[in-house]
Steps between C-alpha positions, in 0.01 A plus 500: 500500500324842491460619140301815480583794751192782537584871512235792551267671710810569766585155545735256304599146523874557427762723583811712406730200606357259248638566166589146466185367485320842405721637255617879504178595431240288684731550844503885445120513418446324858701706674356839355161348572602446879632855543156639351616643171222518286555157332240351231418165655612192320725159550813330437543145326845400675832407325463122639190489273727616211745239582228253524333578117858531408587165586130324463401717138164578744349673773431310801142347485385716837591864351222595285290474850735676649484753232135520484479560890748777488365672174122530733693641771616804198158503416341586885738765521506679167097407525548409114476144346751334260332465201158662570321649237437818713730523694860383382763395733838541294834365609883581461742151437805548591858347527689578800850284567717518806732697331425774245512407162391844335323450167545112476201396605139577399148674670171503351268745601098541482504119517100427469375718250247295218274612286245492776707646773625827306133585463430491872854691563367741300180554670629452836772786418287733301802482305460323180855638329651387819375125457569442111897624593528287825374215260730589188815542751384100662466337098853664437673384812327199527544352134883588569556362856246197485424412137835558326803496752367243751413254248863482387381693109776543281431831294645607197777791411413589907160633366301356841172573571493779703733650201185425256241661733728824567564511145132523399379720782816712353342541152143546655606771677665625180233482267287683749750783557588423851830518715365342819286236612355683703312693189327153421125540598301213610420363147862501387585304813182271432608443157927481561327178791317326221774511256765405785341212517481403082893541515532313811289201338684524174857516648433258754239266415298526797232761640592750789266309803171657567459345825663681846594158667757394166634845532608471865622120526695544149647820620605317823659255282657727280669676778617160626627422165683879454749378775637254227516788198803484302559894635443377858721230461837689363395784756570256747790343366637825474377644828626111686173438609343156562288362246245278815412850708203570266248767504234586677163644332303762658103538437380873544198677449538742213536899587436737242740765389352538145127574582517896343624772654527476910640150487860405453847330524855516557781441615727650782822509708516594874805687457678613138641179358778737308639694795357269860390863551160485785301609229160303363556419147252383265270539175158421414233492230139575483261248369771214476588180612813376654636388177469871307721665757851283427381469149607792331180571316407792710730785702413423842412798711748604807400413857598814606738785413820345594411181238458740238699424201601658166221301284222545863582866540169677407323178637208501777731356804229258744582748793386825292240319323310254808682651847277243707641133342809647461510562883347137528767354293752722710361370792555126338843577421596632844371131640633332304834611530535520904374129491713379257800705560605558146447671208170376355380442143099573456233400252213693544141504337 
């Protein structure tokens, strides 16, 4: 069986058709790729490989090569190297089922920052703030998604471990008189990294990895594992899905949306989701990553006038504030749409 479907550089492996064996996700990432929307190239571990570590508690003995050979095909094209002390590659791990299951199961992102590797993201950005948070956002997901929930920890009173790292990057931000994370400079974020990882050894016993290649197979495994969460399960139940589809898990290289000012994400609808009115719908945030915009941490900024809202009203809309990607991203929509003939739901970065 094939196990690992390519994506990027106008080409993919896969198609729209394939959300069995793709997953939502993987099969729409092909087909966006084949209609030349601007795609980040990547690849998608298929649901039979799921129902293979499901049933055999491992991966089958040929993937890591398979892996490997995929991850250098990311590398010619983003011209960046996964764990290079220069010049970082950085990854996105993501679920990605057959049918949606919003919420219930997990993505980490920034997968292959170290010690080493933030150094050389930093240099190779010019962007040192920018490295320290893409690593601080990685410890926190990752110590959640791979160290804690994966490996099946029971936590106390519900007090998990991404509840202990919020909670002290709360009181940091506190004690230094600051509402957002974005007021945290490059030592803050340095120091809030070092100390992530002191709770993460105390609550957990273990050391966040400091080597790229644990990061990505673990977060592979992880994902796997995420299709047998107690949430996934009663989502299912509920929902009357089968419990042997499985997920797929999709390898990306990483965009940046939280690189300063000029670089973003967000999230949009082709047409208002409210009214089915033919009007593009959508917010976005400055320097932020997916995660910020649905998180409620930060009012996200209109798309344009007609997504203003109450709390976005004196907010810079994208049209007013960067005319030329919103046109791009109008552009997107507009494709998007006619090919699929239906109201679309957009991620952007």
């Amino acid at each position: 069986m094939k196990k690992i479907y390519f994506f990027g550089d106008g080409q993919a492996d896969g198609s729209g058709n394939q959300k069995d064996l793709l997953g939502g996700k993987g099969a729409n990432l092909a087909e966006m790729t084949n209609i030349g929307i601007p795609v980040p190239p990547g690849f998608t571990i298929t649901t039979e490989v799921c129902t293979y570590f499901m049933d055999n508690k491992t991966l089958p003995s040929d993937l890591d090569d398979k892996i490997n050979a995929s991850m250098n095909k990311i590398e010619t094209i983003m011209n960046k190297k996964f764990g290079d002390k220069q010049n970082p590659l950085l990854v996105s791990v993501r679920s990605g089922a057959k049918e949606s299951m919003p919420g219930m199961m997990e993505t980490v992102l920034n997968v292959g920052l170290t010690n080493n590797t933030v150094v050389g993201l930093a240099q190779s950005s010019s962007n040192e703030r920018f490295a320290y948070d893409s690593y601080r956002r990685l410890i926190m997901m990752y110590a959640d998604v791979v160290m804690e929930k994966s490996e099946g920890v029971k936590v106390k009173n519900n007090i998990g471990i991404r509840h202990q790292l919020e909670a002290f990057m709360d009181e940091y931000k506190k004690n230094k008189g600051f509402k957002e994370d974005v007021d945290l400079d490059t030592n803050d974020l340095k120091n809030i990294c070092n100390e992530f990882k002191n709770i993460i050894h105390k609550a957990l016993g273990i050391n966040f990895p400091d080597d790229p290649n644990i990061q990505l197979n673990s977060a592979i495994k992880a994902v796997f594992q995420s299709w047998n969460g107690e949430r996934a399960k009663k989502y299912r139940k509920i929902e009357g899905l089968s419990d042997r589809e499985g997920t797929a898990v999709n390898i990306q290289s990483m965009v940046f949306g939280n690189m300063g000012g000029g670089s973003a994400t967000g999230v949009a609808f082709t047409r208002n989701p409210s009214t089915g009115d033919n009007i593009f719908y959508g917010e976005w945030l400055e320097n932020a990553q997916g995660e910020d915009v649905v998180a409620g941490i930060r009012t996200p900024n209109p798309l344009n006038n007609e997504s203003r809202s109450h709390q976005s009203e004196n907010l810079q809309s994208l049209e007013d504030q960067y005319p030329l990607l919103y046109e791009q991203l109008f552009a997107i929509k507009n494709n998007l749409e006619l090919h699929y003939k239906d109201m679309q739901d957009i991620e952007f970065t």
